[in-house]
Residue, then its C-alpha position, 0 to 999 in steps of 0.5 A: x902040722x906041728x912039731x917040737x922045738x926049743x927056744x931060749x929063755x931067762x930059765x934055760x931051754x924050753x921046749x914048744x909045740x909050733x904049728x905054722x900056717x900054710x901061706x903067710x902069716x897073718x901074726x904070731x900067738x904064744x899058747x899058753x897051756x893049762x896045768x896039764x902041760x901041753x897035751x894033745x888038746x894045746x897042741x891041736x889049739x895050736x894047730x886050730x890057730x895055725x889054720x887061721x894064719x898064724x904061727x903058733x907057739x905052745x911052750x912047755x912052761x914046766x920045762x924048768x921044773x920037770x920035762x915033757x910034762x903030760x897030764x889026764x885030766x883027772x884028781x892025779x892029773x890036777x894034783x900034780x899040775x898045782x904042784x908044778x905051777x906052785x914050783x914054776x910061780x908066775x914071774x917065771x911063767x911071764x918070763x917064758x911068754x916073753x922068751x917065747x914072743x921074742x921067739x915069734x919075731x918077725x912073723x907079725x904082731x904078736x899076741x897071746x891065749x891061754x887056758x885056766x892057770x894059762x888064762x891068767x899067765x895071757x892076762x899078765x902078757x896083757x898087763x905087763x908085756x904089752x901082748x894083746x891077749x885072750x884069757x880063758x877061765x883064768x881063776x887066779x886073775x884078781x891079785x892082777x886086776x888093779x894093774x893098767x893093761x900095757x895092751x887089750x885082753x879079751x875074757x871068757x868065762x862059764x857060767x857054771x865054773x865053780x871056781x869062778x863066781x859071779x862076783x869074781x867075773x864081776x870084778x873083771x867088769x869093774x877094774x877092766x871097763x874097756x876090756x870086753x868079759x863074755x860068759x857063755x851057760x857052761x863050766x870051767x874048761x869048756x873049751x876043751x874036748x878032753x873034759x867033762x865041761x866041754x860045751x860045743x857050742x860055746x867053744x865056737x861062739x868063744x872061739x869066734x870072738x877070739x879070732x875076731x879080736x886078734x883079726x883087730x889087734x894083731x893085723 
């Protein structure tokens, strides 16, 4: 259903995984990867939202760093990611998202999801480009919480990620009364099937709350 192709950003040419619905659109979305790159599971995320309707668009955020970036989730595999979103930095990141929506136009409304390092770069489409926007267990969220939302964003955590706290998910409650937080019994990255705390179950109920909430703020 997907194929590669290149869009033009502040940073050079990125390349992305699009996936295109069947009939028409019913809105656009910018995926915003993991630090593994977009692997296999970003691409089927893509996929996955194109068989709802929408015209999905997966960057290759490190393109301007390193090209064709795929990592196992693995020790090696998150080492090497910190070190590619270390060199990327977030500003860049942003960049590439508004490159990419800019890339969606006129195919609808568009919005954005990511998925941990990309929950947080979903969080500033939100915040800062006015992109309604789902983050999925975005650790790095909280330098960002004090900033007013230029556009809804919706929040998923695990109950069990460690690298997310009951405090930290607190935090988002407290800065971000309007936006709606859910947690689901499950760790970080449970919705990827490539992982150890993929959970099944929650993935659906989240996945469903997704898709509830773009049907809202994109139609």
């Amino acid at each position: 259903m997907g194929q590669w192709l290149p869009f033009e950003s502040p940073h050079g040419r990125i390349h992305a995984w699009r996936a295109d619905p069947e009939g028409a659109p019913r809105g656009a979305l910018v995926v915003v990867q993991e630090i593994f790159g977009v692997n296999p599971h970003i691409r089927t995320v893509a996929e996955g939202f194109a068989r709802e309707g929408y015209v999905a668009l997966a960057p290759a955020y490190f393109d301007p760093v390193e090209h064709g970036v795929e990592l196992d989730y693995d020790a090696d595999g998150i080492a090497r990611g910190k070190v590619l979103i270390t060199a990327l930095g977030l500003e860049r990141a942003s960049d590439i998202t508004r490159a990419a929506a800019d890339a969606l136009a006129g195919h609808g409304r568009v919005g954005a999801v990511g998925y941990c390092w990309g929950g947080t770069v979903a969080l500033l489409a939100a915040l800062r480009l006015g992109l309604p926007s789902v983050c999925y267990y975005g650790a790095r969220n909280l330098p960002f919480l004090g900033e007013t939302p230029q556009a809804a964003v919706m929040f998923h955590f695990g109950e069990q990620d460690a690298s997310i706290p009951p405090a930290m998910v607190q935090a988002h409650r407290d800065a971000l009364p309007q936006m709606a937080v859910h947690t689901y019994p499950a760790g970080h990255g449970f919705n990827c099937d490539l992982r150890a705390d993929y959970d099944p179950a929650s993935a659906q109920i989240a996945r469903q709350r997704t898709l509830d909430f773009f049907r809202t703020h994109l139609s």
